[in-house]
N, C-alpha and C positions, 0 to 999 in steps of 0.2 A: 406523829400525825400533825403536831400544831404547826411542823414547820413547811411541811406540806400544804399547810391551810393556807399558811403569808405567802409561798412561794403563788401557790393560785390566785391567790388577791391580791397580790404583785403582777403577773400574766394579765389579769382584769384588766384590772386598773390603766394598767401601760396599753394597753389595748385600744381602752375609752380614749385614753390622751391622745394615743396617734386618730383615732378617729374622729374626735373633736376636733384636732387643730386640720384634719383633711379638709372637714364642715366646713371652718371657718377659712382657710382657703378661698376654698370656692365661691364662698360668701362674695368674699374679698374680689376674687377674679368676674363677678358676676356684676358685683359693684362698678369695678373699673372699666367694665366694660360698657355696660349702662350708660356710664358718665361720657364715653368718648365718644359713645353712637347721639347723646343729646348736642355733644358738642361741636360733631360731625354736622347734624340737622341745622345746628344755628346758623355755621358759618353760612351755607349753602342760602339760608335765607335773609342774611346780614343785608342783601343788596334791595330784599322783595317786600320785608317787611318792616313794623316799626320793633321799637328794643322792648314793646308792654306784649306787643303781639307773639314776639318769639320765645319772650319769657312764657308764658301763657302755654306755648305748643310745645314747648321742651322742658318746662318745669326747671328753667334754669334761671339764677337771680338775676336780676336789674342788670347790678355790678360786673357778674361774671360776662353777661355780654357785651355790656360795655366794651370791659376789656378788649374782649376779642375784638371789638371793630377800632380800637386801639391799636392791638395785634396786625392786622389787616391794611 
C-alpha cells in the first residue's frame, strides 16, 4: 500500500508541476505580449506626441522610448 501512496503522490505532484509551469507560460506569453502591443502604441505616436506624454499612455519608461526614437 505505501508504495501505492508515493506512486499517487508522485502522479500529483508531476501533475502540479506540469500545471504550474503551463500557468507560468502563459503568464510569460501574456506579458510579452502586453510589452509589444505598448510598444506597438509608442512607435505609432513617437511622431504625435512628447516622450512624458507616451510614457504616461503606455506605461513605458523614459529611456525605453527614448530608445525607440533612437531606433526610428
Amino acid at each position: 500500500m505505501e508504495i501505492l501512496d508515493k506512486q499517487a503522490m508522485f502522479i500529483h505532484d508531476s501533475r502540479n508541476a506540469v500545471l504550474l509551469g503551463e500557468r507560468q507560460g502563459w503568464e510569460k506569453g501574456r506579458e510579452e505580449g502586453e510589452k509589444t502591443a505598448k510598444v506597438a502604441i509608442a512607435r505609432s505616436l513617437l511622431n504625435k506626441l512628447t516622450t512624458e506624454e507616451i510614457s504616461q499612455a503606455t506605461g513605458l519608461t523614459i529611456e525605453s522610448i527614448n530608445q525607440l526614437r533612437k531606433d526610428t
